[in-house]
N, C-alpha and C positions, 0 to 999 in steps of 0.2 A: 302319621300320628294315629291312623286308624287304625293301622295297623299293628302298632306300639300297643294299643289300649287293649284292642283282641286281644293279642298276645296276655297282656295280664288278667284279662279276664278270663280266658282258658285255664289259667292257672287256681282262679278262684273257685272255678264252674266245677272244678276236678274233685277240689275237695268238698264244695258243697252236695255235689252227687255222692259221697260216700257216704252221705248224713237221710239222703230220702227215703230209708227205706224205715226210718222210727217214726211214732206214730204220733199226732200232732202235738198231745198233752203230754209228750216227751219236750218239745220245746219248750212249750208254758211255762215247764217247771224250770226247764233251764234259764230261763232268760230273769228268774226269781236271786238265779246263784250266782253268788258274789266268787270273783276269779284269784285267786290266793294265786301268789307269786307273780301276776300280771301288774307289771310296775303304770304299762302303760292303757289298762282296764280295756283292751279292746275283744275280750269277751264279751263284757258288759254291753258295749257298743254294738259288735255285731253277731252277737245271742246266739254266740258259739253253744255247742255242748259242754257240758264239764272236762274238765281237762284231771283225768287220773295218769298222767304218764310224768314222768321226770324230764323229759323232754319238750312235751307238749308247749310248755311258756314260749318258748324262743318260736316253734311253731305260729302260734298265737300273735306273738311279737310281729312278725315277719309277714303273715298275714294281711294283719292288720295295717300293716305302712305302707301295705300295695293299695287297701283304699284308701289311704292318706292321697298317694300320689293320685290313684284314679275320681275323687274328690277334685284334688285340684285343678285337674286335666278335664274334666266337667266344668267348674266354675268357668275357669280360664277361659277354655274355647268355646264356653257360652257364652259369656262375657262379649267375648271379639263377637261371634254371630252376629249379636242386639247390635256392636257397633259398628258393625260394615251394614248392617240393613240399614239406617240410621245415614251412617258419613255416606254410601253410598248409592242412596235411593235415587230412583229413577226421575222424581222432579226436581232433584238440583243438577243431575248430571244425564240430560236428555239424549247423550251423545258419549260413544264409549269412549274412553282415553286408553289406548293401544300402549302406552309406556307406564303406567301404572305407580305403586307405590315404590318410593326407592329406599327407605328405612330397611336397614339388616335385623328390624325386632325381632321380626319371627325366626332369622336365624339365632338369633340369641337364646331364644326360648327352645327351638328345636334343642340347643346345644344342654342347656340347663335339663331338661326335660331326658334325654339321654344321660348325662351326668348322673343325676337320680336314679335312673334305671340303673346304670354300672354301679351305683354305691349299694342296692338294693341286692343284687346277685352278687357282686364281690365280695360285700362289706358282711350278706345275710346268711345267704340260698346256700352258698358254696360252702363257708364254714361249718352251718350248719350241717347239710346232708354229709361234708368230711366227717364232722363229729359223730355223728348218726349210724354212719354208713360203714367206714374204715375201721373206729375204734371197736370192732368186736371184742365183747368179753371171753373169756376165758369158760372155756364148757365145765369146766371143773366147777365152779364157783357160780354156773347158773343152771335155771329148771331150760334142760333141751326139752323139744317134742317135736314130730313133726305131721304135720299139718295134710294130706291129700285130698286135693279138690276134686269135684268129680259133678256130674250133669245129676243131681241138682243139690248136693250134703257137700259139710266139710268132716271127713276125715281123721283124728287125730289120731298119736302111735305115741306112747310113753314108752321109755324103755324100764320099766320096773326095776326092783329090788338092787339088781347085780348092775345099773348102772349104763347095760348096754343094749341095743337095738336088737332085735333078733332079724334073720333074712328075711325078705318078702320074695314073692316068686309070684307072678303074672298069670300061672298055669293054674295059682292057687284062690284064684278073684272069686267069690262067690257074694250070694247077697247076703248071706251072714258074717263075708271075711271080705268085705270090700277094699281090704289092703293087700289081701294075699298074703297075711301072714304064717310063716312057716311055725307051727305050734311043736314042730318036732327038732326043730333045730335049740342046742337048751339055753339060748341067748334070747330066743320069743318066750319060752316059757311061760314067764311072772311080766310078760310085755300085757302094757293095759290101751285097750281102745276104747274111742268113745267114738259118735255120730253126733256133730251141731253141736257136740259140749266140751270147752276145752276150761278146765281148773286151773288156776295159776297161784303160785302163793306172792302175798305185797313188799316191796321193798329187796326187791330180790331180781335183777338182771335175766329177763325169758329169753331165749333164742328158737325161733321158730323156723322149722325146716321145710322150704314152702315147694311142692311140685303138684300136678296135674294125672288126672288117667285120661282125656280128654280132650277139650279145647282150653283154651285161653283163660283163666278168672282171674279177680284181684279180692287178695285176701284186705280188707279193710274193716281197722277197730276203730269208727269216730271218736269215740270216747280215750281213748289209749293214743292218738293220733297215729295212727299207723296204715300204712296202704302199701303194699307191693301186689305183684303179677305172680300168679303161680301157673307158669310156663309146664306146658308136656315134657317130658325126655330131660326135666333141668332142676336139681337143686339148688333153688335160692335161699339164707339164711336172710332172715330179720330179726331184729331184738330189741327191746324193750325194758323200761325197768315200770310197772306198777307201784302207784305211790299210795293205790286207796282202795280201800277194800271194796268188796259190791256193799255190804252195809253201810259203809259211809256214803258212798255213791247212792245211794238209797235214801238213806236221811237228808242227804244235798238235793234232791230232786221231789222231798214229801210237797205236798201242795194240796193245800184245804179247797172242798169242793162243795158249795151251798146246794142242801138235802130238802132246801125249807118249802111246806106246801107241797113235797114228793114230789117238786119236779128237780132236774139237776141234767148238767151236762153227759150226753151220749160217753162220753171218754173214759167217764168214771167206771163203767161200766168193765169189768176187767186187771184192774187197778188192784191193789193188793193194799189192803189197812194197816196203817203205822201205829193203830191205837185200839185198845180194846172199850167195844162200845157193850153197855149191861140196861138193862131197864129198869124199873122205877123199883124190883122186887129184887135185882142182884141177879135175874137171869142173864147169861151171855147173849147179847145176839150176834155180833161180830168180835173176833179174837183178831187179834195183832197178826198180820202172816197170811189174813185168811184173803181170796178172792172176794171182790165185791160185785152182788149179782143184780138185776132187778128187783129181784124175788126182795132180798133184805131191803131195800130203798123204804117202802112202805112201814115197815116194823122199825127203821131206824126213829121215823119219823112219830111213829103212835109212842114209841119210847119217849120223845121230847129233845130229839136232836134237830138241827136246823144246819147242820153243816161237818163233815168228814174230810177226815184227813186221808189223804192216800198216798201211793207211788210208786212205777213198776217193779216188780217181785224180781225179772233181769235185765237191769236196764244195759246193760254192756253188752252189742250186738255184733257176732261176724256177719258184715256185708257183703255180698260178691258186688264190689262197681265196674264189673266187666261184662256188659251185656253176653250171655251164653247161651243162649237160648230158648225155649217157649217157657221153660221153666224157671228164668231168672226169678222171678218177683217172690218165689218158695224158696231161694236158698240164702238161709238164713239161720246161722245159728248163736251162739249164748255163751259169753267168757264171766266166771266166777271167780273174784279176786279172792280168795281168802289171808287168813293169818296162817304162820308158818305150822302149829297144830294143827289147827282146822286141815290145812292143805295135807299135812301126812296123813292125818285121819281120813280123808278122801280117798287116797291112796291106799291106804291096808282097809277097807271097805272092798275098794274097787277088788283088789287083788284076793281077799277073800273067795270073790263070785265066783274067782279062776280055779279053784280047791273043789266046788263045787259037780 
């Protein structure tokens, strides 16, 4: 049984390490946001992140009923503890009894306890990741990109305009071409890279092309629930459908922070204002959008505020949850949900610079 309970706790451990690397007042806010489409609220319960994936619920779902079972698998074999110290203490039974208990309960429970587990990975794990993993959409119909990890950035490669990838070439790696893209082959042409920043537009099936120049990492979006390996020498695809914009994501995660007396929590500190704050004359002192610094804290306060709204500016984070190196704790970068404008407009911006 201890073994059993490891077991699911490994599974917990896994994905709650893809969540460590956001920063406290990330949760605060989370644990404020109510779980749309979680029938059976174990968001709420255990102060997940926000769930912007179309998949994520069932995630959630599934999560969730493994500490249903590890709940009960706590009660239970606490329970028995209290009452073998109790039925079995040393001054009613001074003398060991070599033939023991002859009740088959605990095989019964063993068996029920297993039961569960099969219903758990049958009924859950397995349909799921089938669903997740097999049902690949269709490249035509979704935004591709692909992704290259590398000791200590993630990588991204659009293929612009015409739709296709241009070659990369290993001879051609530099620190301004960390993909090695070939700019003379006329398929990279109008091809758009970014570092730490990959754009996605919502409502719209991603498929992400995941490989390595390096060791080992794991591409992981908390928020998007997603996690795979991005293997050296290996293209692995992942995909995703985005259900919420960073804006909504944004507004789901604002959380009012008390200013009053100029003192206020360290966290705020950094945080981006969901609301424009003016003084008693119509000057600005903070605008919507803007970072909030020390410096303003004081001036919020001579204005006659006693409390600010905030919320991070990107809250949707690439994680590496693959320990890689001295530099793991710095690789870290930032996914943008847009609207499907927004997103082209991104796109003929970036491709612009290329003309340049």
């Amino acid at each position: 049984h201890r073994r059993r309970a490891g077991e699911l706790c490994c599974v917990l451990c896994v994905f709650a390490a893809s969540s460590t690397n956001a920063p406290p007042h990330v949760y605060a806010a989370f644990e404020l946001t109510y779980f749309e489409g979680d029938p059976l609220l174990m968001g709420n319960w255990l102060g997940l992140p926000i769930d912007a994936s179309a998949h994520g619920v069932k995630i959630d779902e599934t999560l969730g009923l493994v500490h249903v079972l590890m709940f009960l698998l706590f009660v239970g074999w606490g329970a028995f503890y209290l009452y073998a110290l109790v039925r079995f203490r040393h001054s009613e039974h001074p003398k060991a009894d070599y033939i023991g208990v002859k009740s088959h309960l605990s095989s019964y429970l063993e068996i029920g306890v297993a039961v569960f587990e099969g219903v758990l990975l049958v009924g859950f794990a397995i349909p799921l990741w089938s669903n997740v993993v097999n049902a690949m959409p269709d490249e035509d119909e979704s935004t591709v990109v692909r992704v290259v990890a590398e000791q200590f950035a993630w990588n991204a490669h659009y293929p612009g305009a015409d739709d296709i990838f241009g070659k990369t070439d290993i001879k051609l790696v530099t620190a301004e071409n960390p993909i090695g893209l070939d700019r003379s082959d006329p398929a990279g042409k109008d091809d758009i890279t970014t570092i730490n920043q990959l754009n996605l537009p919502v409502n719209k099936p991603v498929i992400v092309h995941l490989t390595s120049k390096d060791v080992i990492h794991s591409f992981s979006l908390p928020l998007l629930r997603v996690k795979q390996d991005a293997i050296p020498g290996q293209n692995i695809p992942v995909w995703f459908v985005p259900v919420k914009t960073t804006a909504e994501i944004r507004q789901g995660m604002t959380h009012s922070y008390s200013i009053a007396g100029g003192k206020y929590d360290s966290e705020l500190i950094g945080l981006t204002a969901t609301n424009d704050y003016n003084d008693k004359a119509g000057n600005s002192i903070l605008a919507t959008g803007t970072a909030i610094t020390a410096e303003v804290i004081p001036q919020l306060v001579a204005g006659g505020f006693s409390e600010i709204s905030a919320t991070l500016d990107t809250p949707i984070e690439i994680a590496c949850a693959q320990l890689c190196g001295l530099g793991h704790f710095r690789m870290r970068g930032f996914v943008t949900i847009q609207t499907e404008g927004e997103y082209k407009a991104w796109l003929a911006e970036e491709a612009s610079y290329l003309e340049e």
